[in-house]
N, C-alpha and C positions, 0 to 999 in steps of 0.2 A: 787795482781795486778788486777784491774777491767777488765771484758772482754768490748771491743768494741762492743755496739749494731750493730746489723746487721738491717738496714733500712726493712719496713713491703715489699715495693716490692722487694727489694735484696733479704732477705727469703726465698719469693716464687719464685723469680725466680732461687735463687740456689737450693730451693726441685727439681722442676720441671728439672732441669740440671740433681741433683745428679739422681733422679728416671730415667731418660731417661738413663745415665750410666749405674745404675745395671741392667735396663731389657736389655742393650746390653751385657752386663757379662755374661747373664744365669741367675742371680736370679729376683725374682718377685722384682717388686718395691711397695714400702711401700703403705699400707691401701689408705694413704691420696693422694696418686695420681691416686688407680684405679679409684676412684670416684663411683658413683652408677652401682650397676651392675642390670640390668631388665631383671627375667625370667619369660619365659610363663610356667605354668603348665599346660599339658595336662591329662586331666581325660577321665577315662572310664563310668562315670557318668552321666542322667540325672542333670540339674542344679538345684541346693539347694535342691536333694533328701535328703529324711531324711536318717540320719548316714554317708552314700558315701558321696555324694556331699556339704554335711552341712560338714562333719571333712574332707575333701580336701581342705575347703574353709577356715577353721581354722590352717591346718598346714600352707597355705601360709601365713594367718594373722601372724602364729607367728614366722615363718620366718625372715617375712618383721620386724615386731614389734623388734625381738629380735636382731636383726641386727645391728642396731642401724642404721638404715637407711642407709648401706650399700648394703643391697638386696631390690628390690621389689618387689614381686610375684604375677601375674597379673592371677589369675585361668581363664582355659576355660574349660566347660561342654564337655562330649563327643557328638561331633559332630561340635562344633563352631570352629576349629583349624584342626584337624582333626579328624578323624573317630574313634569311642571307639575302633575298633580291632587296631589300626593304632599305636598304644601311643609309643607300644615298639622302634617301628622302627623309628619313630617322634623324640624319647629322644636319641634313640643312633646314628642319622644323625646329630642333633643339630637342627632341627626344632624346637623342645622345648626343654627345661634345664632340666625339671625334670614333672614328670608325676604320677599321682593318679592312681594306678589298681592294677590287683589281677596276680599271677606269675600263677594261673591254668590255665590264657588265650593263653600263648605263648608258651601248648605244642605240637604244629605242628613247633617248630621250635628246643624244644628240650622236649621230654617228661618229665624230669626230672626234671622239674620247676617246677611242680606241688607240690614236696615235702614244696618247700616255702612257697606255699599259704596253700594249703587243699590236702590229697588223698583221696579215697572211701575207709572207713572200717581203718581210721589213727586216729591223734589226736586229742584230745577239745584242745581250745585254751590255757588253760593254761600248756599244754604239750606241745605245739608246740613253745609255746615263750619257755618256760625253751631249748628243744633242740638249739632252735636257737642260744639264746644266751650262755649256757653252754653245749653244745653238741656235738659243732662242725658244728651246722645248719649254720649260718652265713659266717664261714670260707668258707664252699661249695658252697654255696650261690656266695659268692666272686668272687670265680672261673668261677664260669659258668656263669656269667653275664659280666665278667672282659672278657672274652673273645669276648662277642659281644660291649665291648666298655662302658659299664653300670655298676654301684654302687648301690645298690639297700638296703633298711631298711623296716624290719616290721612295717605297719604304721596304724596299726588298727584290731581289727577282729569281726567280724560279730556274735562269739560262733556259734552253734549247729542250722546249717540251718533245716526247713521244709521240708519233702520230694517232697513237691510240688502240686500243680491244676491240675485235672485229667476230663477230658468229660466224665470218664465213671469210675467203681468201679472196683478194681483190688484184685481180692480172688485170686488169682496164677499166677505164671508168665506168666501161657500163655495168660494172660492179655497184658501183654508188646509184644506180638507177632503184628511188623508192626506198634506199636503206636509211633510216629512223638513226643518226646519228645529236648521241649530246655533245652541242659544240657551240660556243658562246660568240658574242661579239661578230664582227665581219666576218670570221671565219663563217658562219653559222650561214649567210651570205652567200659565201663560196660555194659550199654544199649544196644550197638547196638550188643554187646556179646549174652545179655538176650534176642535178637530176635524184641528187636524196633529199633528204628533209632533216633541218638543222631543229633540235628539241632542246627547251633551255631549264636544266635541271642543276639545282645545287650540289654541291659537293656530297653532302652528307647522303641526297638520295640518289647518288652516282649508281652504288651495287646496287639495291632494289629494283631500280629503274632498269636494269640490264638482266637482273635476276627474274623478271615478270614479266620483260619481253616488252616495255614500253618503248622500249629503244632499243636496234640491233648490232649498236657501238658507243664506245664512249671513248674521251678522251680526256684530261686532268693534266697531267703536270710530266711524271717520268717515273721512274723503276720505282723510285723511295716511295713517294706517295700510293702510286700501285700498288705495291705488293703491299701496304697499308691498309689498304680497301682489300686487298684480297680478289681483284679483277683477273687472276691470272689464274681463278674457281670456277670463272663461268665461260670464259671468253680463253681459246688459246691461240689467237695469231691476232702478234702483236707487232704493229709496223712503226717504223721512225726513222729518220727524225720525222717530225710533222712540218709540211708546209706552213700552218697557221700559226705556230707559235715561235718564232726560232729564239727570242728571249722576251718572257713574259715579266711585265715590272707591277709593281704591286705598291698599294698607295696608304698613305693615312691622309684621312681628310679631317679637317677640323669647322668649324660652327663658325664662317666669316664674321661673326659680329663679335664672337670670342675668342677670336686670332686676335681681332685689332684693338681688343681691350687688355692685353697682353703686356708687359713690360718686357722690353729688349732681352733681361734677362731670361724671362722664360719664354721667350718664341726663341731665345738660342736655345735655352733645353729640347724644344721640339723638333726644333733642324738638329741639331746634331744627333740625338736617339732614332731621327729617321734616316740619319745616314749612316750612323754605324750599324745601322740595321739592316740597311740595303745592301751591303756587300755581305757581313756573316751569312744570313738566308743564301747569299748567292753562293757562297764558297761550302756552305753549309748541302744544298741542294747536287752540289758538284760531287761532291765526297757522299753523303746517303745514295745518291744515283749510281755511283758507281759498284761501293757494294751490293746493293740491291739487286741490281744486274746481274751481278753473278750469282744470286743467291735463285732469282728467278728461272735463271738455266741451269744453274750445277741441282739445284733441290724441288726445281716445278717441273723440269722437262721443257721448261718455256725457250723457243728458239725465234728472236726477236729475229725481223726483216724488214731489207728497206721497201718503201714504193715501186713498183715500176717507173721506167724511166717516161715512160708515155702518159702516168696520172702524174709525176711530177712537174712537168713541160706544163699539161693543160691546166693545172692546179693555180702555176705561177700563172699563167696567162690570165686567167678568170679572176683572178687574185688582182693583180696589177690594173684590171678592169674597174673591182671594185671598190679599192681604194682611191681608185682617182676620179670617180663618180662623187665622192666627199667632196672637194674643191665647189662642185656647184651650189653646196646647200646655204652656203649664205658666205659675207666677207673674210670672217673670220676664219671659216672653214676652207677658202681658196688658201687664205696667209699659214694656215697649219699645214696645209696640201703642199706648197711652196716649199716654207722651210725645210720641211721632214723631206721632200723629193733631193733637192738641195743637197743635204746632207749626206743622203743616201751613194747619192751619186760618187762624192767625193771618198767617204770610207770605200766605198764598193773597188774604187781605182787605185785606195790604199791598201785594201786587205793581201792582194798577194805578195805584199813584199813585207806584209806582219803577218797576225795569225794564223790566216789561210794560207800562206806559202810555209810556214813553220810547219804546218802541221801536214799538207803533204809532202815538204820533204821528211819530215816523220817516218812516215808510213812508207816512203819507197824501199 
């Protein structure tokens, strides 16, 4: 027996019935009635910096793209929405939906976050994705972000930051005695341990703040981003690697209440735009750093150098102090203390027979 056509506005106007019923039920009503949903992203970024603000501006593109124009993601730089320190509290009020930064900025709210992003004397980036994702990293993750309201994905990583722009040469630590360093997270910690003073300044007012003498060093990322800022104008001895960064990972968090109002289908667009994101910035960050580099020495004069072997030693020491002072601050912070030590242990007793044995038989 042939069905009886339902007239094009009967249709729509029984979707629109049935949809208005289920969301009185409790369940979400179907795709085609939410209609377009429009989030602000807030970043902790400079607009269109190279790496940050270029792949912020890519995960909303594939967002938006992948959606199928169900989402549209409107980026804003840090400062045109609100303040780069602000993004946390921005994403998990609903100011914005979802936000570009880094989890080592929000440990004045719980130290412990910093595991996500980067710790001093932790892992390269490709250690720190393996934990996350098969470690147990993300599940903790979950939790301590789930509690202020936030969902949050590795959305990028920077690798093996420079130790940083220096006014003056540092042969021991009593160099770092009194010296005004910008330096985020637990690092910041470590410093003001080693006798300077750790000053927490956004990206954007990195040069200024070095340029006017409010700081007597800084630190950010590596060559690409540097010589971006232009750090290698004010400041010329420039040392690395950096203890505190050795791969810094970078996150998108999203508004817990509109994750989990989310259909399967589009929390896959969000996972997969933040991991194909995480590796390009990574490979991305590898290659601008390395031109960079040379562009710094062959056209600035710039003659990068490592640390002493005697601020490296005390750096890791004060380091490994500080991060395992975390574990006390409540249960969850022993189990992320645990896991990430855990881990540590086992790459650290793998790495010379991979990358680190690769790369100094490299070099012999």
């Amino acid at each position: 027996m042939a069905r009886a056509r339902l007239p094009r506005r009967g249709f729509l106007k029984a979707a629109a019935v049935g949809a208005a019923a289920a969301t009185a039920s409790g369940f979400p009503a179907p795709a085609i009635s939410q209609g377009l949903q429009r989030w602000k992203m807030a970043t902790a970024w400079p607009k269109n910096f190279p790496g940050l603000g270029t792949g912020a501006r890519r995960i909303a593109d594939a967002i938006t793209r992948m959606s199928g124009g169900r989402i549209e993601v409107k980026l804003f730089a840090g400062g045109e929405l609100v303040p780069a320190f602000e993004v946390f509290d921005a994403v998990r009020q609903g100011t914005a939906e979802v936000g570009h930064t880094a989890a080592a900025y929000w440990t004045g709210k719980n130290k412990s976050f910093a595991f996500f992003a980067v710790v001093p004397a932790g892992l390269i980036a490709q250690e720190h994705n393996a934990w996350m994702e098969y470690g147990g990293g993300q599940e903790l993750w979950d939790e301590m972000y789930g509690a202020y309201g936030l969902k949050a994905f590795p959305a990028g990583n920077t690798g093996t930051q420079m130790g940083g722009w220096f006014n003056k040469e540092i042969n021991g630590m009593a160099d770092f005695d009194g010296l005004r360093m910008r330096i985020p997270g637990l690092a910041g910690e470590v410093i003001n341990r080693a006798g300077g003073i750790s000053v927490s300044v956004p990206g954007a007012e990195i040069m200024t703040s070095l340029q006017s003498g409010v700081v007597d060093a800084v630190e950010f990322a590596g060559p690409w981003t540097d010589l971006a800022f232009g750090l290698h104008k004010v400041a010329k001895y420039y040392y690395g690697p950096g203890f505190h960064e050795p791969g810094a990972s970078l996150e998108l968090m999203i508004n817990a209440e509109l994750w989990d109002s989310l259909d399967h289908e589009l929390k896959a667009v969000v996972r997969h735009a933040c991991a194909s994101e995480n590796q390009r910035i990574l490979s991305e960050f590898t290659a601008g750093n390395a031109a960079s580099l040379q562009a710094l020495i062959h056209k600035h004069g710039i003659t990068p150098r490592p640390f002493p072997d005697d601020v490296v030693s005390a750096m890791r020491a004060i380091s490994n102090e500080v991060i395992a002072e975390t574990a006390a601050e409540g249960d969850v912070n022993r189990r992320v203390w645990e896991s990430w030590s855990k881990f540590r242990d086992q790459v650290t007793a793998l790495a010379p027979f991979t990358e680190q044995g690769a790369l100094n038989q490299r070099d012999m």
